[in-house]
Biotite code that builds the C-alpha atoms (Angstrom):
import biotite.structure as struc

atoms = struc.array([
    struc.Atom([0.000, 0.000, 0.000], chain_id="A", res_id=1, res_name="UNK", atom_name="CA", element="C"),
    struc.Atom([1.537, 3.298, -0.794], chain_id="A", res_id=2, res_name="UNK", atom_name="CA", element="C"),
    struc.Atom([1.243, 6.250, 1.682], chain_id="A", res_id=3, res_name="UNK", atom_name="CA", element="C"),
    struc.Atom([-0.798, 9.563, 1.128], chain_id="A", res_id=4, res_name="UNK", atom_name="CA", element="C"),
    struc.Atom([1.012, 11.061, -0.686], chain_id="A", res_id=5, res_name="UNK", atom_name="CA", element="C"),
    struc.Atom([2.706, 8.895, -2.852], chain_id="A", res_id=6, res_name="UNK", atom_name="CA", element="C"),
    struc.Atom([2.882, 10.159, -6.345], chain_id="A", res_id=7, res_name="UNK", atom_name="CA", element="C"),
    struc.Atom([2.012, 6.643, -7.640], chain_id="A", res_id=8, res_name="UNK", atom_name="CA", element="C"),
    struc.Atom([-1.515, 7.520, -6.664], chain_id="A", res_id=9, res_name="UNK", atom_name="CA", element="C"),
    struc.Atom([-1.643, 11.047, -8.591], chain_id="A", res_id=10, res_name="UNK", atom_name="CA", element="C"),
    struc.Atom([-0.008, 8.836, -11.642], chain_id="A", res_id=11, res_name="UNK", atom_name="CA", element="C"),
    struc.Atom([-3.136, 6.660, -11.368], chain_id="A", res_id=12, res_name="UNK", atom_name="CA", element="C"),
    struc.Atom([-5.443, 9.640, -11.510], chain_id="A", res_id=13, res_name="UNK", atom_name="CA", element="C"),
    struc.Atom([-3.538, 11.045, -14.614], chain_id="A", res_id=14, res_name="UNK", atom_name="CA", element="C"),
    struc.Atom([-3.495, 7.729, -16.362], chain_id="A", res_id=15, res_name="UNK", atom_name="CA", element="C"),
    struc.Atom([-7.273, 7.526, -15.488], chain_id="A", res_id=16, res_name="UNK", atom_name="CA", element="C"),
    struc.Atom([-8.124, 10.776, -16.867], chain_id="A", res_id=17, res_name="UNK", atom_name="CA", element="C"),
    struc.Atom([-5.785, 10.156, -20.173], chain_id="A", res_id=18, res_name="UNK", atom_name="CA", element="C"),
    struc.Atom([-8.132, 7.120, -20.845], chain_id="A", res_id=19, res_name="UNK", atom_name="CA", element="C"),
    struc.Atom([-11.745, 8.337, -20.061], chain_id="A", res_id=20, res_name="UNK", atom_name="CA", element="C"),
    struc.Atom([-14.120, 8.805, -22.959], chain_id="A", res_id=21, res_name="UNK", atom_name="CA", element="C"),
    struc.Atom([-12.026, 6.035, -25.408], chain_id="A", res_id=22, res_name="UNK", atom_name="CA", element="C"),
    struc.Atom([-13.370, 2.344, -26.216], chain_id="A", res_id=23, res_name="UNK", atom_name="CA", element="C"),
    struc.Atom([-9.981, 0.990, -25.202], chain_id="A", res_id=24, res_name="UNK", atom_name="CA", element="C"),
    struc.Atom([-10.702, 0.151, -21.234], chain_id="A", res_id=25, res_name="UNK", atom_name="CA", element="C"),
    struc.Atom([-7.815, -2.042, -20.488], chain_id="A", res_id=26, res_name="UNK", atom_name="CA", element="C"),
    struc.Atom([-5.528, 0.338, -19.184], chain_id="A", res_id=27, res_name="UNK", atom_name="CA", element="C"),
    struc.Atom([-8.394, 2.043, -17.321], chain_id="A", res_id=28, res_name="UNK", atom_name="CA", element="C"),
    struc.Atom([-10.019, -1.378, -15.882], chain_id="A", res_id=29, res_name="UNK", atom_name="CA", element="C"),
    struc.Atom([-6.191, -1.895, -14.141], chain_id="A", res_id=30, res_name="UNK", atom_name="CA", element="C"),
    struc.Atom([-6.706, 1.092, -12.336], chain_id="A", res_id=31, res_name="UNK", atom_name="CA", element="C"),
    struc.Atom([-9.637, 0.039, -10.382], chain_id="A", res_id=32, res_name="UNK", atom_name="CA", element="C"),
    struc.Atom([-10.548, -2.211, -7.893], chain_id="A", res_id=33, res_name="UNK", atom_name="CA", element="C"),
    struc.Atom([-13.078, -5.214, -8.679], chain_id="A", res_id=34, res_name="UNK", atom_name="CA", element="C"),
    struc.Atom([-15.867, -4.009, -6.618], chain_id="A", res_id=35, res_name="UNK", atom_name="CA", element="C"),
    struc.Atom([-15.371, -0.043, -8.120], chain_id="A", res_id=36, res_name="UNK", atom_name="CA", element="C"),
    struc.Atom([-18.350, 2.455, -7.990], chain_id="A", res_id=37, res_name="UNK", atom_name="CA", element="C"),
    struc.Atom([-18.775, 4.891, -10.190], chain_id="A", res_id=38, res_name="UNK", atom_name="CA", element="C"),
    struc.Atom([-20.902, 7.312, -9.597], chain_id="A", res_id=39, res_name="UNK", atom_name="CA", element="C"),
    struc.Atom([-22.612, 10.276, -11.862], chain_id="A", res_id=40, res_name="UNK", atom_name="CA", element="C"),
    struc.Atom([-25.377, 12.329, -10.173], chain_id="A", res_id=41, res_name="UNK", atom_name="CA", element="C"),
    struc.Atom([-27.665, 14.393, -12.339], chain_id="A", res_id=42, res_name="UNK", atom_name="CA", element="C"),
    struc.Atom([-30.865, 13.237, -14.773], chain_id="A", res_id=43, res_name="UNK", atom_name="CA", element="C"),
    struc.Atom([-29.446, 12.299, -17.559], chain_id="A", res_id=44, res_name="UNK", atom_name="CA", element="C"),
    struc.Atom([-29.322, 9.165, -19.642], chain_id="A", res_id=45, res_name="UNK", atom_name="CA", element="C"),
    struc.Atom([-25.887, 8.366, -18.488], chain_id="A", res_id=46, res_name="UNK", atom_name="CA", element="C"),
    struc.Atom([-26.130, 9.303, -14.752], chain_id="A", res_id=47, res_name="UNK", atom_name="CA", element="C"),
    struc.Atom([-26.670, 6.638, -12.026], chain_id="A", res_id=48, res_name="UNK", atom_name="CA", element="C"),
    struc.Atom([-24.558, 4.828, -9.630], chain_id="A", res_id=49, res_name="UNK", atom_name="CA", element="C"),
    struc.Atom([-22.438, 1.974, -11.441], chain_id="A", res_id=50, res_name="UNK", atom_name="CA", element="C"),
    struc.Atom([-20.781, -0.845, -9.436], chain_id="A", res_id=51, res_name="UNK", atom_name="CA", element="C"),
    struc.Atom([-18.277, -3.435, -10.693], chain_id="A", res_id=52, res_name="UNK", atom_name="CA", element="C"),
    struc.Atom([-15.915, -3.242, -13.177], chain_id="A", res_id=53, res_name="UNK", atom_name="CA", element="C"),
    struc.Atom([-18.224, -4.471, -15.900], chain_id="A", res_id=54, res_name="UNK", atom_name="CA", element="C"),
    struc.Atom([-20.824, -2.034, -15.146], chain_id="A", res_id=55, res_name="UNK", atom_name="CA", element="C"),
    struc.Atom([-18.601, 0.356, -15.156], chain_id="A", res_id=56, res_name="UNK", atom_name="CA", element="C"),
    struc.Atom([-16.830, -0.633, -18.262], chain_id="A", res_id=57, res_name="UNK", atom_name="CA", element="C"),
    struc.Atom([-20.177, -0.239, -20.256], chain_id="A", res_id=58, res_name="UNK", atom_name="CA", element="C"),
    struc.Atom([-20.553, 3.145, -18.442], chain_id="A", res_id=59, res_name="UNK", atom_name="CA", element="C"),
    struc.Atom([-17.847, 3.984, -19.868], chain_id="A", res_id=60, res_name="UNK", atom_name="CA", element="C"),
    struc.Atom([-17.961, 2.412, -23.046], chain_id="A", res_id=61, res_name="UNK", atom_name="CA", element="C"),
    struc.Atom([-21.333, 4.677, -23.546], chain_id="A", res_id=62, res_name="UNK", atom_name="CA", element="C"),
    struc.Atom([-19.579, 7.937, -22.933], chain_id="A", res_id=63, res_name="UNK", atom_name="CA", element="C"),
    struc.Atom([-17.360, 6.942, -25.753], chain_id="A", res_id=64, res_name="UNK", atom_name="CA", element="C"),
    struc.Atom([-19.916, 5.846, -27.900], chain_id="A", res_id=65, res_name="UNK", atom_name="CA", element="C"),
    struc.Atom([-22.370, 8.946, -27.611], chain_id="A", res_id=66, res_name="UNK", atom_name="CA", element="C"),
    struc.Atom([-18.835, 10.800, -28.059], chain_id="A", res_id=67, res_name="UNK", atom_name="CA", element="C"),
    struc.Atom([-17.315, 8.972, -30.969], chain_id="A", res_id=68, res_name="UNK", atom_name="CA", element="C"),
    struc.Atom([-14.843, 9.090, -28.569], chain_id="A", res_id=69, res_name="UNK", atom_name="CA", element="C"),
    struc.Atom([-14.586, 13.213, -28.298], chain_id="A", res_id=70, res_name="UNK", atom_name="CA", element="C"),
    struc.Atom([-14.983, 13.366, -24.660], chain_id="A", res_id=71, res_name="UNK", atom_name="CA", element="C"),
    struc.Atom([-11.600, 15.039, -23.524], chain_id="A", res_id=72, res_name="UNK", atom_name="CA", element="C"),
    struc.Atom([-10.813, 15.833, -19.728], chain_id="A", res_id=73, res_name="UNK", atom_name="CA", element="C"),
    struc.Atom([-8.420, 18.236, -21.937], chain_id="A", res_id=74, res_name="UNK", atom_name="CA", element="C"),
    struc.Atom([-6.967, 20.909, -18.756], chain_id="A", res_id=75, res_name="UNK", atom_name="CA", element="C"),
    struc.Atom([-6.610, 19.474, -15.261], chain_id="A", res_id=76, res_name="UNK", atom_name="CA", element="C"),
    struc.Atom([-6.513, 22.817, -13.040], chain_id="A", res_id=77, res_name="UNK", atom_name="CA", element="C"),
    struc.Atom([-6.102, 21.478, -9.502], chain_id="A", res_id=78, res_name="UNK", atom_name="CA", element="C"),
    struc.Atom([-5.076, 18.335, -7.501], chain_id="A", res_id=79, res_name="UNK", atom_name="CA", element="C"),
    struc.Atom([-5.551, 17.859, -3.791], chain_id="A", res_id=80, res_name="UNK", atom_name="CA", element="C"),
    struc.Atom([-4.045, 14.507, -2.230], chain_id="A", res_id=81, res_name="UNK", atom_name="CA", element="C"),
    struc.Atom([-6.020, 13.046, 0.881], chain_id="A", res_id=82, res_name="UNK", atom_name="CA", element="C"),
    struc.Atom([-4.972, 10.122, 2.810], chain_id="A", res_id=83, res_name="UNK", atom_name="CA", element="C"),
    struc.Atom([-7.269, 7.972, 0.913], chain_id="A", res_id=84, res_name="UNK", atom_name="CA", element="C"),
    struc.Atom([-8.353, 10.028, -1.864], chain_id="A", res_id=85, res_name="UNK", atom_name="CA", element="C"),
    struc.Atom([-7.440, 12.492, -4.838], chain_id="A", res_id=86, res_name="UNK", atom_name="CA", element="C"),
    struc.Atom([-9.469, 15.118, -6.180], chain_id="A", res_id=87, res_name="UNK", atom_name="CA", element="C"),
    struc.Atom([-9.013, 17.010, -9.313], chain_id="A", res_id=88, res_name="UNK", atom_name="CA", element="C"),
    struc.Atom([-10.452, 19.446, -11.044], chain_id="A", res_id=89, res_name="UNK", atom_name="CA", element="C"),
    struc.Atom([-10.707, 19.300, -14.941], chain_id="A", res_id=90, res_name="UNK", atom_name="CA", element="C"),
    struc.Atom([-12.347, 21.019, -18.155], chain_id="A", res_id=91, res_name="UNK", atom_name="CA", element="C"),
    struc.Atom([-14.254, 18.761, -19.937], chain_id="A", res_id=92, res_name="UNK", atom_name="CA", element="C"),
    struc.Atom([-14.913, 19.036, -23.865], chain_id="A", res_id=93, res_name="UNK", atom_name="CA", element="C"),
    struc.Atom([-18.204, 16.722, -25.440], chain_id="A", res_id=94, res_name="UNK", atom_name="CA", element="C"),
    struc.Atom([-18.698, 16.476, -28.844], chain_id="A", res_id=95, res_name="UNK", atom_name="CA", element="C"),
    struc.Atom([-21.388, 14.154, -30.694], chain_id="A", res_id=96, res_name="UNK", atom_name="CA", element="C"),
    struc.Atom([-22.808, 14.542, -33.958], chain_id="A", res_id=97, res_name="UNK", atom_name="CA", element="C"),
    struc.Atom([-25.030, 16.660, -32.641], chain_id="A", res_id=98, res_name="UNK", atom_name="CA", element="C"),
    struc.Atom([-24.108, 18.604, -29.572], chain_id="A", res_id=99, res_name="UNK", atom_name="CA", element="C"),
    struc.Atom([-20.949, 20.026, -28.593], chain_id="A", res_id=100, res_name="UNK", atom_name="CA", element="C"),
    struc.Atom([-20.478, 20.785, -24.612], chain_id="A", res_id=101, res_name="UNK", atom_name="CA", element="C"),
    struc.Atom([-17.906, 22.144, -21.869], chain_id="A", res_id=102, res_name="UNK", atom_name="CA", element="C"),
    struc.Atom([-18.265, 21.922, -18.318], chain_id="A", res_id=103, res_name="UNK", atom_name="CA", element="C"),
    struc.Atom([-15.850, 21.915, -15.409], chain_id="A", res_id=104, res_name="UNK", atom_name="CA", element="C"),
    struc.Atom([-15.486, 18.693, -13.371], chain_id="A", res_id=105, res_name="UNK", atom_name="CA", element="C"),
    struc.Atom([-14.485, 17.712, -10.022], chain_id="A", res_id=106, res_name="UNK", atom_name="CA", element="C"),
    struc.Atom([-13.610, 14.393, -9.437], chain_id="A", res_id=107, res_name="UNK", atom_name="CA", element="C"),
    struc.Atom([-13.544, 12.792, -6.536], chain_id="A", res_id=108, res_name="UNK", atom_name="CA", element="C"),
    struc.Atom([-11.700, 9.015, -6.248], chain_id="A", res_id=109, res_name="UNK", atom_name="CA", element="C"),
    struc.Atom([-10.629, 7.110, -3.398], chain_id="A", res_id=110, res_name="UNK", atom_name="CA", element="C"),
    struc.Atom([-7.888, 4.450, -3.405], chain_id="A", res_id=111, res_name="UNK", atom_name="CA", element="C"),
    struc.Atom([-8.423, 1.099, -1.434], chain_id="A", res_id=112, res_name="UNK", atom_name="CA", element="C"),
    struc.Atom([-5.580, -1.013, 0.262], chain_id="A", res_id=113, res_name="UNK", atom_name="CA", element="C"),
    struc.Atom([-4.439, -1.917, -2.383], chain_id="A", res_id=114, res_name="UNK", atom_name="CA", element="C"),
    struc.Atom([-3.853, 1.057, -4.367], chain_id="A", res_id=115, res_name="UNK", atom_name="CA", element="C"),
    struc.Atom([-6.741, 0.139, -7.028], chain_id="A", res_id=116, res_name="UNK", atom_name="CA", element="C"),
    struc.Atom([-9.426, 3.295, -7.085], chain_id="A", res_id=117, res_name="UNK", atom_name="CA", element="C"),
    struc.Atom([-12.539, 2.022, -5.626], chain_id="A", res_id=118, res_name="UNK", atom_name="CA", element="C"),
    struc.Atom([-14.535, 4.769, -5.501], chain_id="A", res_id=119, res_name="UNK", atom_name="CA", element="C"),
    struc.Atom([-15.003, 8.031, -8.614], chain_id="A", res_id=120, res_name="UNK", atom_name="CA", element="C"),
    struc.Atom([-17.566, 10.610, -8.190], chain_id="A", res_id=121, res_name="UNK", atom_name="CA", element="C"),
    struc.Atom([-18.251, 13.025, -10.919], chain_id="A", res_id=122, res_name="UNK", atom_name="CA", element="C"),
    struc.Atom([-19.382, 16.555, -10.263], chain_id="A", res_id=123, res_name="UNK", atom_name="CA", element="C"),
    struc.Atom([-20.209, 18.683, -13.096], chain_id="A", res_id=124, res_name="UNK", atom_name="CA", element="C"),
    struc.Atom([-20.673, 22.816, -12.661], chain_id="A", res_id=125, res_name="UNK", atom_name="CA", element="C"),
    struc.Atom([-23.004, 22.467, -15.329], chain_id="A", res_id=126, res_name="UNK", atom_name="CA", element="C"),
    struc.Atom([-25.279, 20.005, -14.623], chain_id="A", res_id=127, res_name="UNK", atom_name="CA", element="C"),
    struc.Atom([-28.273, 21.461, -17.141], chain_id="A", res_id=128, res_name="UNK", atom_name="CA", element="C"),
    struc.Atom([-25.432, 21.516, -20.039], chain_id="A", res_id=129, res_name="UNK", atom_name="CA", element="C"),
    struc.Atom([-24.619, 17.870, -19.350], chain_id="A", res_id=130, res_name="UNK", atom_name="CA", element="C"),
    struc.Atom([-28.231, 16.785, -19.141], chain_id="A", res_id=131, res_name="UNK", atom_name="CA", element="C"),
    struc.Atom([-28.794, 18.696, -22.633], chain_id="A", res_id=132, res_name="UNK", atom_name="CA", element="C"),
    struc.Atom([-26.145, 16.703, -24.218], chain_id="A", res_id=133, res_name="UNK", atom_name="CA", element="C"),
    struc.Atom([-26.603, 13.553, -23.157], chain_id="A", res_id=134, res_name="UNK", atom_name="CA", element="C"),
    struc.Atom([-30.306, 13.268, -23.072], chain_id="A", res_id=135, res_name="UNK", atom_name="CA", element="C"),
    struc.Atom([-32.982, 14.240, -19.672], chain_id="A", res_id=136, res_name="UNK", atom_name="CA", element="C"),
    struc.Atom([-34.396, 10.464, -18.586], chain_id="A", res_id=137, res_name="UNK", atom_name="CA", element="C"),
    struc.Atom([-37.818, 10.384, -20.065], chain_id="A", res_id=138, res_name="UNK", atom_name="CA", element="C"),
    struc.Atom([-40.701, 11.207, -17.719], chain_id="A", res_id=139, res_name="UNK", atom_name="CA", element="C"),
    struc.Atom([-38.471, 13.770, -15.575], chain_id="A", res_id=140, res_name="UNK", atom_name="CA", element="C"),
    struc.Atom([-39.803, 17.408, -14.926], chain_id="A", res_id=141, res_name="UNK", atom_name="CA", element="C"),
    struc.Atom([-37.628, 20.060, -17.054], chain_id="A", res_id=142, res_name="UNK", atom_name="CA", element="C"),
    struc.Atom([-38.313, 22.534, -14.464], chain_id="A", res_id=143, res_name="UNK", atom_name="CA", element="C"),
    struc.Atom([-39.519, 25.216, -17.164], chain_id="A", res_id=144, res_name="UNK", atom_name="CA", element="C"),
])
């Protein structure tokens, strides 16, 4: 197990972020621990609480596809180190065929014993741009 702040851990995150919004997950499935939960507030079509590396993995995998794989965590403007986790804040570009959006994004991941992340939380600052681009879940108010 590595200690706080062991720069291992901030390697992880970077390697993490490199990999997010591609179709190749093996580099990214490495990185976290079988029994991983992702999870994505908001009311979108892609937001929900994911557990396991194979839900994850087709979390993931639908990013990329509603993408094309344009979803680019493209500036990383801060990194704090905890004991157990690492947050970081990023700009966030989204293209489809259709939409095109930027939002800032904090996430939040925590490392478990064994240095796998076992927890990521995403926070957008923009949650009505990322519902807009990836689609309200049908049946939800709009709040207009």
């Amino acid at each position: 197990m590595s200690s706080p702040s062991d720069p291992s851990r901030v390697a992880k995150v970077e390697r993490f972020l490199h990999h997010l919004g591609r179709r190749d997950l093996t580099e990214t499935l490495e990185l976290l621990s079988p029994h991983v939960t992702y999870r994505v507030p908001g009311d979108h079509t892609l937001a929900g609480d994911f557990s396991g590396r194979d839900e994850v993995a087709r979390h993931l995998l639908a990013i990329a596809e509603r993408t094309g794989g344009h979803f680019d965590p493209f500036k990383q403007d801060d990194l704090m180190v905890g004991v157990n986790h690492v947050a970081v804040l990023v700009d966030v570009r989204m293209q489809s065929q259709t939409a095109t959006a930027r939002t800032r994004v904090l996430i939040l991941l925590r490392f478990d014993g064994d240095d796998l992340i076992d927890t990521v939380t995403m926070y957008s600052d923009d949650v009505a741009a990322v519902e807009r681009f990836f689609g309200r879940v049908a049946g939800e108010a709009t709040g207009a």
